[in-house]
Backbone as XML, in Angstrom:
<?xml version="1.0"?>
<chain id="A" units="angstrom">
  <residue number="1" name="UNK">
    <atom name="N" x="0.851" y="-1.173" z="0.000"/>
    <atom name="CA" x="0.000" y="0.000" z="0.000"/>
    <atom name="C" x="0.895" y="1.233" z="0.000"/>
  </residue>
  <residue number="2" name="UNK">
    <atom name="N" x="0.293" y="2.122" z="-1.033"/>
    <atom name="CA" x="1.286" y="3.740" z="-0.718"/>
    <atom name="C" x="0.414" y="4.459" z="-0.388"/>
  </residue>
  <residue number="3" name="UNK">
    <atom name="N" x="0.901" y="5.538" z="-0.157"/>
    <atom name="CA" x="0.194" y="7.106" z="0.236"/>
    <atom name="C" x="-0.867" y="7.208" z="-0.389"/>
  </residue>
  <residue number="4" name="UNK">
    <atom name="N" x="-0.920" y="6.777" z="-1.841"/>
    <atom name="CA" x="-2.464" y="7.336" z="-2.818"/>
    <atom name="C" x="-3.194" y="6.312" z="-1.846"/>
  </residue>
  <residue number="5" name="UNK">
    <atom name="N" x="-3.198" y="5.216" z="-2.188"/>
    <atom name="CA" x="-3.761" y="3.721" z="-1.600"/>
    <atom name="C" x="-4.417" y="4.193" z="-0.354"/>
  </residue>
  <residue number="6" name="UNK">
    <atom name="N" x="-3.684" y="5.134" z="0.735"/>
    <atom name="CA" x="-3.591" y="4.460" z="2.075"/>
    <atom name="C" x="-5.247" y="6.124" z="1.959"/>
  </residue>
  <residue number="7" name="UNK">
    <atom name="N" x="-5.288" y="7.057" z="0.998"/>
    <atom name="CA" x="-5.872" y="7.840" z="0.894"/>
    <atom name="C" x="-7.319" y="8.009" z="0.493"/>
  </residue>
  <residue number="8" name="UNK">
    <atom name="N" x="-6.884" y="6.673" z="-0.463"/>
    <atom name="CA" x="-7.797" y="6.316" z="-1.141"/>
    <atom name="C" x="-9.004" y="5.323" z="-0.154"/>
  </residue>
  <residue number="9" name="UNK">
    <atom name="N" x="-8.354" y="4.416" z="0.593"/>
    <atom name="CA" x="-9.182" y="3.535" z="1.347"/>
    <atom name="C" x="-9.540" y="4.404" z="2.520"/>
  </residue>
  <residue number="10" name="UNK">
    <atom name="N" x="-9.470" y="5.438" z="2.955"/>
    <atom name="CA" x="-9.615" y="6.089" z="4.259"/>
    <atom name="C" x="-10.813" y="6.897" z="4.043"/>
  </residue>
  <residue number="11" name="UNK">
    <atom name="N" x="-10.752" y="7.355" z="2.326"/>
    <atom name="CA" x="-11.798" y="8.478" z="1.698"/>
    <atom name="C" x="-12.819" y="7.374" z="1.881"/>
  </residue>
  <residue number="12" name="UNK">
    <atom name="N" x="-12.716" y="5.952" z="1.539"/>
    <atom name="CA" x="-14.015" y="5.199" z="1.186"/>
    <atom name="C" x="-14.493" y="4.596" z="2.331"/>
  </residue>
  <residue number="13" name="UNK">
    <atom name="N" x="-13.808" y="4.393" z="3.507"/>
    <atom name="CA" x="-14.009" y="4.306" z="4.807"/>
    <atom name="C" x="-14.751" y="5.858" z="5.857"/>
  </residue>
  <residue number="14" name="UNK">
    <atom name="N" x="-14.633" y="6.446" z="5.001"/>
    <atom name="CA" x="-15.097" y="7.933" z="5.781"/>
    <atom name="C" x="-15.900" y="8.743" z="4.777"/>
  </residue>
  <residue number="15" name="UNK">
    <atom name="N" x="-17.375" y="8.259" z="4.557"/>
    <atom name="CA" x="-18.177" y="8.865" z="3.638"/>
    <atom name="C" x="-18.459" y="10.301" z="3.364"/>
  </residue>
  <residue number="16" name="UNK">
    <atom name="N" x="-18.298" y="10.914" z="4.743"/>
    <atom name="CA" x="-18.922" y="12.403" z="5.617"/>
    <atom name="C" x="-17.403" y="12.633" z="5.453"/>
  </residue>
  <residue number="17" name="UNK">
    <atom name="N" x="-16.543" y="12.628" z="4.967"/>
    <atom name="CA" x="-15.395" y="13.513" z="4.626"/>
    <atom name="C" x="-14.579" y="13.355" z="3.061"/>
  </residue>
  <residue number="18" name="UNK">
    <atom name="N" x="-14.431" y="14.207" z="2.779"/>
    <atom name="CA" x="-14.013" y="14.404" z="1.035"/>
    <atom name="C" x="-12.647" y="14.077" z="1.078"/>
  </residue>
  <residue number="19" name="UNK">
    <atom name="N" x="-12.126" y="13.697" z="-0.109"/>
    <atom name="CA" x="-10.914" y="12.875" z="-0.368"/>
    <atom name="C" x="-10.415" y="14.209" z="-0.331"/>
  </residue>
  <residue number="20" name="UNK">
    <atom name="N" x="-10.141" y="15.320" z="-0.126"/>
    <atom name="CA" x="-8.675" y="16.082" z="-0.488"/>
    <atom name="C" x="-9.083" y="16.370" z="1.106"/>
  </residue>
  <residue number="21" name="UNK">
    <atom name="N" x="-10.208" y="16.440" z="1.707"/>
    <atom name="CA" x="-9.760" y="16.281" z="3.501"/>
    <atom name="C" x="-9.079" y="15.112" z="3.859"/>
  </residue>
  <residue number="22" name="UNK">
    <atom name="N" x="-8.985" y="14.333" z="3.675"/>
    <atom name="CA" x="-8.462" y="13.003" z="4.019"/>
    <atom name="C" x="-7.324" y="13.042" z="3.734"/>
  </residue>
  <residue number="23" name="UNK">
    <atom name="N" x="-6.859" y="13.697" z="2.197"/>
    <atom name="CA" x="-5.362" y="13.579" z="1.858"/>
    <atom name="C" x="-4.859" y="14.721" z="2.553"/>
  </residue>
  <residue number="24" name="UNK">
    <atom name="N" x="-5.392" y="15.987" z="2.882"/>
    <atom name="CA" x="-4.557" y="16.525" z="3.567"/>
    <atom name="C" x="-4.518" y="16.369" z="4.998"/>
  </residue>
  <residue number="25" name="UNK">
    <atom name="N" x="-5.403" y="15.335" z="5.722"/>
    <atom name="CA" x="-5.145" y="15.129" z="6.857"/>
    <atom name="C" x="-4.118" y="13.670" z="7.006"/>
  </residue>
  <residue number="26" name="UNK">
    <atom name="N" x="-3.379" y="12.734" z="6.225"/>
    <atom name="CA" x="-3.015" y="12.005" z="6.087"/>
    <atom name="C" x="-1.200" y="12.910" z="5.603"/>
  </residue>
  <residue number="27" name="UNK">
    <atom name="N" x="-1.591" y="14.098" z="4.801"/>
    <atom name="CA" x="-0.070" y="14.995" z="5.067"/>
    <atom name="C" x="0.475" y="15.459" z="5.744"/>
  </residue>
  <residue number="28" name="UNK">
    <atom name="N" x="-0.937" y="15.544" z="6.981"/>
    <atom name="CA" x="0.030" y="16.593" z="8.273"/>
    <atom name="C" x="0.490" y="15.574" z="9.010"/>
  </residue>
  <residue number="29" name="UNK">
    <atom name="N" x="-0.302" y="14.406" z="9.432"/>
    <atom name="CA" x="0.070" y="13.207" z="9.918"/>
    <atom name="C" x="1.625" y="12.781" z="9.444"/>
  </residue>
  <residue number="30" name="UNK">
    <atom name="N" x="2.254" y="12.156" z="8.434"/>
    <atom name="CA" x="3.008" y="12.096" z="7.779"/>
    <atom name="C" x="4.175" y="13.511" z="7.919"/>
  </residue>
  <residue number="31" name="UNK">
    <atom name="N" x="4.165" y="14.421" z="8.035"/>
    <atom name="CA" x="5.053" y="15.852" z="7.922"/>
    <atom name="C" x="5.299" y="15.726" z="9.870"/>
  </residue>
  <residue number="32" name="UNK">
    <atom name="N" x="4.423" y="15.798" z="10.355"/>
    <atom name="CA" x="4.706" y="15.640" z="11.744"/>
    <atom name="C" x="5.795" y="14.517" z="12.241"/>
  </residue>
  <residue number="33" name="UNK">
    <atom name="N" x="5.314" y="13.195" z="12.228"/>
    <atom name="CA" x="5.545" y="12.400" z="12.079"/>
    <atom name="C" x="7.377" y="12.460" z="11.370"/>
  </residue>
  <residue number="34" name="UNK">
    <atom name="N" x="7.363" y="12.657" z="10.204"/>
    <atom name="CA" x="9.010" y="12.904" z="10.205"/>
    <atom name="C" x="9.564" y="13.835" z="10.832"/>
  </residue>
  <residue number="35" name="UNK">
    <atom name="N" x="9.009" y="15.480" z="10.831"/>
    <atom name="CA" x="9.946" y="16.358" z="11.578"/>
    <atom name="C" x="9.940" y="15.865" z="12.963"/>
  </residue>
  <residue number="36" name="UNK">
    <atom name="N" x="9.154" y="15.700" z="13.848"/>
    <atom name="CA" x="9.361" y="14.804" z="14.880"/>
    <atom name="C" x="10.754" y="13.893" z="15.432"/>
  </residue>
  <residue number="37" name="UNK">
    <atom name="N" x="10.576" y="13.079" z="13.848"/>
    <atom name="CA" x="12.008" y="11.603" z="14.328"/>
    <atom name="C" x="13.031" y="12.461" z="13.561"/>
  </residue>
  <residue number="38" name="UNK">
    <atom name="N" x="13.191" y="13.556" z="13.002"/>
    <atom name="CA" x="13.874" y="14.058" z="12.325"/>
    <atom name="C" x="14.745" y="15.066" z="13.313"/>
  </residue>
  <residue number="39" name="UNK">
    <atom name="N" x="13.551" y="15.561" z="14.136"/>
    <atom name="CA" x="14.604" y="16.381" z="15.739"/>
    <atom name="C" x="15.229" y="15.399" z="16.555"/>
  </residue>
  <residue number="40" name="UNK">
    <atom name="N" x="14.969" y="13.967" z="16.129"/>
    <atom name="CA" x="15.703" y="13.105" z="17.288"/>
    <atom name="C" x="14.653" y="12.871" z="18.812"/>
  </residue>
  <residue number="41" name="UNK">
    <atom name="N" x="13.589" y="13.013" z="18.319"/>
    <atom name="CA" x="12.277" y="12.548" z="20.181"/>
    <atom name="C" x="11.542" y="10.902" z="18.592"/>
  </residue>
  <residue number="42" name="UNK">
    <atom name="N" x="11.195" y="10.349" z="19.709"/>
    <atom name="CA" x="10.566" y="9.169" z="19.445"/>
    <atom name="C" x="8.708" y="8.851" z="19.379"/>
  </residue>
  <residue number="43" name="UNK">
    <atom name="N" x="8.516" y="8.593" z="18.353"/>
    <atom name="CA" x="7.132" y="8.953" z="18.054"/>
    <atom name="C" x="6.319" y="7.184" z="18.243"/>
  </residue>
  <residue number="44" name="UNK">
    <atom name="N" x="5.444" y="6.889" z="19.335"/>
    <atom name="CA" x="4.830" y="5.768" z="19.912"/>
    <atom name="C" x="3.364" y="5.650" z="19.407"/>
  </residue>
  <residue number="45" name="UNK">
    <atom name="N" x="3.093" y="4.548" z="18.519"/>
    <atom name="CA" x="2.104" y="4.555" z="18.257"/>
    <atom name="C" x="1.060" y="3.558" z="19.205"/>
  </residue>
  <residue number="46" name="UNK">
    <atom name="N" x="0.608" y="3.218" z="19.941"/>
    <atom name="CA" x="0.247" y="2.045" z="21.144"/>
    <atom name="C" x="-0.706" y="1.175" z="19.841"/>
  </residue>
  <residue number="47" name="UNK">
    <atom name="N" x="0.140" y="-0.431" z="20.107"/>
    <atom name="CA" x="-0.703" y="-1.347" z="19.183"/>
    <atom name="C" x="-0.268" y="-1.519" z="17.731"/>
  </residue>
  <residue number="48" name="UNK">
    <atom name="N" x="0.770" y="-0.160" z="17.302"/>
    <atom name="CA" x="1.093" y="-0.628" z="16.207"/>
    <atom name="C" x="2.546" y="-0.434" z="16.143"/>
  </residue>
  <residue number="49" name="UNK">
    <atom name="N" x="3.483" y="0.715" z="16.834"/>
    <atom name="CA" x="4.906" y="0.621" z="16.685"/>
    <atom name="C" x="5.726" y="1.519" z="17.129"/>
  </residue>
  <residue number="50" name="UNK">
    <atom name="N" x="6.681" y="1.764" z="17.223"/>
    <atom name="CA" x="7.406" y="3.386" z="17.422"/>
    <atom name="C" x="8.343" y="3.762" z="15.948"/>
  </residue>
  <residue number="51" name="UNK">
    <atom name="N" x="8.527" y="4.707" z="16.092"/>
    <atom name="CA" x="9.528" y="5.026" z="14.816"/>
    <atom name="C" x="10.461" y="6.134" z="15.904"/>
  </residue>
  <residue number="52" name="UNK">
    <atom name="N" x="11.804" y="5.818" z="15.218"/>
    <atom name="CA" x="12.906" y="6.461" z="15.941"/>
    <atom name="C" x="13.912" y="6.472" z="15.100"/>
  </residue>
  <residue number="53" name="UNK">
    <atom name="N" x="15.652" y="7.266" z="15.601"/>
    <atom name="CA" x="16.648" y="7.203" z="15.266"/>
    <atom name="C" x="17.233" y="6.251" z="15.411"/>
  </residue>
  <residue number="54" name="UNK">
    <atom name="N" x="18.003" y="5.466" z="14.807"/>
    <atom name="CA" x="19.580" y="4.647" z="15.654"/>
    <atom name="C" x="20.824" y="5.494" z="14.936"/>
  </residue>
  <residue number="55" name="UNK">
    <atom name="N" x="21.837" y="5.396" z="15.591"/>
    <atom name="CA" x="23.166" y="6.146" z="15.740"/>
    <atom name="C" x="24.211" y="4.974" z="15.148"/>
  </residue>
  <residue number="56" name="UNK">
    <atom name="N" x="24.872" y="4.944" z="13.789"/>
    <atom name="CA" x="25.598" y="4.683" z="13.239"/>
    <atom name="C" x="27.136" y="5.186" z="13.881"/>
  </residue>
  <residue number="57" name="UNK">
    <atom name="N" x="27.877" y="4.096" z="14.366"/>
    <atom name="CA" x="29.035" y="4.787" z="14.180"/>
    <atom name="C" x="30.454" y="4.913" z="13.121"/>
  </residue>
  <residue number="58" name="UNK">
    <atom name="N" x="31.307" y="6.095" z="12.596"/>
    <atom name="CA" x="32.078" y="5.950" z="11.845"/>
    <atom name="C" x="32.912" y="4.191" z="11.780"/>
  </residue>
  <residue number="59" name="UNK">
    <atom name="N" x="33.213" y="3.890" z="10.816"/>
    <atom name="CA" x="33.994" y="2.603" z="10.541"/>
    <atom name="C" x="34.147" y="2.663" z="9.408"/>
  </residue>
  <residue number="60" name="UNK">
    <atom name="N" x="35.063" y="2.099" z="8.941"/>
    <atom name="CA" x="35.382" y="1.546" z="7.608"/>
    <atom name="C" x="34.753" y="0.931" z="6.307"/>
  </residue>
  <residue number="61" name="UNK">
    <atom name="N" x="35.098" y="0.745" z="5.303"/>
    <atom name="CA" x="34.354" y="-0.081" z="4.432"/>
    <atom name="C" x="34.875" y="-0.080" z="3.272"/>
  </residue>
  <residue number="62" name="UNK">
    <atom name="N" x="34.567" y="-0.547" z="2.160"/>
    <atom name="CA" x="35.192" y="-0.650" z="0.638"/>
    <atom name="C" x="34.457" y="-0.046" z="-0.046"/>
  </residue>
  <residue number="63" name="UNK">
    <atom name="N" x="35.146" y="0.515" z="-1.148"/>
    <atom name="CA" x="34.157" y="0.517" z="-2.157"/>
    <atom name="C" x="34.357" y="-0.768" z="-3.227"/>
  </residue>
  <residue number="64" name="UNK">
    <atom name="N" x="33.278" y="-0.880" z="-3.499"/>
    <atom name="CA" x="32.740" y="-2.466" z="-4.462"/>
    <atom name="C" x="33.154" y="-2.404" z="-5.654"/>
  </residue>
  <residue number="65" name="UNK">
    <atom name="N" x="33.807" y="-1.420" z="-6.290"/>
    <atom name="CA" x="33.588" y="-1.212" z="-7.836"/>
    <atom name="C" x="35.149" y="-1.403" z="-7.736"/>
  </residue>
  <residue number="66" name="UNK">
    <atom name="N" x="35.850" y="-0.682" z="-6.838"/>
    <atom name="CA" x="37.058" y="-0.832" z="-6.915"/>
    <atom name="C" x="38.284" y="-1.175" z="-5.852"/>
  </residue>
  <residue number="67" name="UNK">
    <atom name="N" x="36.962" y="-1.853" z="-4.898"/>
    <atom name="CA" x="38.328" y="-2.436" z="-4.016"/>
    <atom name="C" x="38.554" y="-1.461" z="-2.980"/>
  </residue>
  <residue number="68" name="UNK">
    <atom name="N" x="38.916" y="-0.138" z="-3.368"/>
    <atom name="CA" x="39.475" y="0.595" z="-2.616"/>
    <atom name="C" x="38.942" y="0.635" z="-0.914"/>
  </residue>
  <residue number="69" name="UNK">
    <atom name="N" x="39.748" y="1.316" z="-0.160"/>
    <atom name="CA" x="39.607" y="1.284" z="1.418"/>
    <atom name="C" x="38.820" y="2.925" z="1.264"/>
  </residue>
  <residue number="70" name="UNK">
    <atom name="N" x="37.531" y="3.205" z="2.212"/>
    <atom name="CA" x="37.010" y="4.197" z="1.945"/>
    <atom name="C" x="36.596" y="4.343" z="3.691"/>
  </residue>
  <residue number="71" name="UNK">
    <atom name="N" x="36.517" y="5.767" z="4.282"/>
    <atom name="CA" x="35.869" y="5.411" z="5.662"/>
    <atom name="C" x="34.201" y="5.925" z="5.361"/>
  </residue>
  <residue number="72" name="UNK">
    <atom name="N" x="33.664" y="5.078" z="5.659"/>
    <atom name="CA" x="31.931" y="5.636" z="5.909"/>
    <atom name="C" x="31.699" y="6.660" z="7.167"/>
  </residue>
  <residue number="73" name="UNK">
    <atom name="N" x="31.484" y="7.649" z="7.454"/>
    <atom name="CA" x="31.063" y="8.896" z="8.265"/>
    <atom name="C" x="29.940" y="8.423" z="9.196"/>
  </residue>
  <residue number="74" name="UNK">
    <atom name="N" x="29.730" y="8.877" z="10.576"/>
    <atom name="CA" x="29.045" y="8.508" z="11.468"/>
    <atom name="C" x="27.763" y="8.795" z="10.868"/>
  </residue>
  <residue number="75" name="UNK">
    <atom name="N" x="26.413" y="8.552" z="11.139"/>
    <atom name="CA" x="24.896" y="8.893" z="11.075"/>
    <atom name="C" x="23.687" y="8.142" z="11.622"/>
  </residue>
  <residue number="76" name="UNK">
    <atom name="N" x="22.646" y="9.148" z="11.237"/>
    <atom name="CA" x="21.559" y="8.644" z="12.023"/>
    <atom name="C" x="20.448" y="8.389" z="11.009"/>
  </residue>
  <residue number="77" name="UNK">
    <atom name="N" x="19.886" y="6.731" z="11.115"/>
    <atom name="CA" x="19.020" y="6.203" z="10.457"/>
    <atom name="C" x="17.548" y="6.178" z="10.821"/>
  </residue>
  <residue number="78" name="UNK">
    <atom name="N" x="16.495" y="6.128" z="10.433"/>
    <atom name="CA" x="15.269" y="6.050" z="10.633"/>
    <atom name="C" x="14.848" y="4.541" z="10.762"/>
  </residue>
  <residue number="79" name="UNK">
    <atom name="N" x="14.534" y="4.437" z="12.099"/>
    <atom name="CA" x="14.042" y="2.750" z="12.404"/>
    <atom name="C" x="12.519" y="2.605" z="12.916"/>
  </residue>
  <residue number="80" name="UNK">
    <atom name="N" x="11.679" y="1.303" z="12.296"/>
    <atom name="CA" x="10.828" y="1.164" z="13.034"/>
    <atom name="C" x="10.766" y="0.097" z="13.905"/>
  </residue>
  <residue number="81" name="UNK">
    <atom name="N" x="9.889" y="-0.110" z="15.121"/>
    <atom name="CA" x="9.810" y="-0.849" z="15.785"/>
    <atom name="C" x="8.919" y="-1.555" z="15.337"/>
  </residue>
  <residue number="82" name="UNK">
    <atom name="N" x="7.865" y="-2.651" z="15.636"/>
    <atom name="CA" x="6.521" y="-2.606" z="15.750"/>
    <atom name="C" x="5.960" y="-2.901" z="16.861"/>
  </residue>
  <residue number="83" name="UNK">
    <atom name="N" x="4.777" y="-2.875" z="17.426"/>
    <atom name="CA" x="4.214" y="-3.179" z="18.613"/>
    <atom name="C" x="3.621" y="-4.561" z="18.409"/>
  </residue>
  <residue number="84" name="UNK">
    <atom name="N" x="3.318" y="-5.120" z="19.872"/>
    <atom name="CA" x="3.238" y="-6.076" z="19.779"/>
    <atom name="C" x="1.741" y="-7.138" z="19.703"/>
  </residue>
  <residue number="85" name="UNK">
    <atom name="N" x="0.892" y="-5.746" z="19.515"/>
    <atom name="CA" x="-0.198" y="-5.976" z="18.473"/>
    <atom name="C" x="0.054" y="-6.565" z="17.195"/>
  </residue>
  <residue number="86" name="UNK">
    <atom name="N" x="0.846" y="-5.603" z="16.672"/>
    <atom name="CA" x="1.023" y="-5.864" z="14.603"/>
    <atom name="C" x="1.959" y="-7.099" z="14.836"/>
  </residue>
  <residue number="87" name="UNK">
    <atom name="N" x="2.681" y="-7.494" z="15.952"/>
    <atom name="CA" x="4.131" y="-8.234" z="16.009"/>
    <atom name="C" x="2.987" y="-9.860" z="15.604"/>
  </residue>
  <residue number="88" name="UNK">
    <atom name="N" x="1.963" y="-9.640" z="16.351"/>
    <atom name="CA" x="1.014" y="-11.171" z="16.753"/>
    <atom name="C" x="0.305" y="-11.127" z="15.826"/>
  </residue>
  <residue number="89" name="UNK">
    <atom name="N" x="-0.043" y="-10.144" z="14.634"/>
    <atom name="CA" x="-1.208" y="-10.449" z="13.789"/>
    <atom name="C" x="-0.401" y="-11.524" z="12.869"/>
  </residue>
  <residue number="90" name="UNK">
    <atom name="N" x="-2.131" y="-12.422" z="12.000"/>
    <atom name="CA" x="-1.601" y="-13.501" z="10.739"/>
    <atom name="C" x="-1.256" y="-13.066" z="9.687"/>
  </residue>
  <residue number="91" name="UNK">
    <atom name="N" x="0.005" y="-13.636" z="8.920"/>
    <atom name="CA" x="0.002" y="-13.105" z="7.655"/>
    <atom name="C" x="-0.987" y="-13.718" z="6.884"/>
  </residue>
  <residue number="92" name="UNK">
    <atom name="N" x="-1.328" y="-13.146" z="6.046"/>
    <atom name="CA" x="-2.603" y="-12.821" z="5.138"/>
    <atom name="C" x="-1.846" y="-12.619" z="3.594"/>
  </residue>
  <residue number="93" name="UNK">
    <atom name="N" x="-2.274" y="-13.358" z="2.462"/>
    <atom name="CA" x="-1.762" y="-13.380" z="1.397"/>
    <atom name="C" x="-2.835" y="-12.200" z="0.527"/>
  </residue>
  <residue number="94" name="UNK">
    <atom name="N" x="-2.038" y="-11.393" z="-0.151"/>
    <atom name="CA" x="-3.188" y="-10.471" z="-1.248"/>
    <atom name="C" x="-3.199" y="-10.816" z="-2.446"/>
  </residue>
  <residue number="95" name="UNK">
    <atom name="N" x="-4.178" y="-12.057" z="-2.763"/>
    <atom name="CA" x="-4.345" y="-12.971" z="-3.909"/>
    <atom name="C" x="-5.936" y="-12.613" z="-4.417"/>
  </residue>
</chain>
């Protein structure tokens, strides 16, 4: 599912609200949501997950094309957790 998808089923789930309310309430959601994990605080969803930073540290590495010795620079990645609601649900095939 993407963003149109996730917009699209929310408009048809919510009769009494118009699809460009839905999409723009599904943007602020989303814009929050990154600037949030983007200042580095941790955003908890109860039942479905957290989303956060992890902290990379500098080390080494190659480059692939040519072998060479290259150092990779410290950083910070975007991780999700999930809760342990979504952790216990069945997988379900979309056939």
């Amino acid at each position: 599912m993407n963003r149109s998808d996730l917009i699209s089923k929310l408009a048809e789930l919510t009769p009494n609200l118009q699809a460009k309310d839905v999409e723009l309430g599904v943007k602020i959601i989303l814009e929050k949501l990154a600037s949030t994990i983007s200042n580095g605080s941790r955003v908890e969803i109860r039942g479905f997950g957290s989303f956060g930073l992890n902290y990379r540290k500098p080390r080494s590495g190659r480059n692939p094309k040519t072998g060479e010795k290259i150092t990779v620079t410290a950083k910070y990645h975007p991780r999700f957790k999930p809760g342990k609601t979504l952790r216990e649900l069945p997988i379900q095939d979309e056939k």
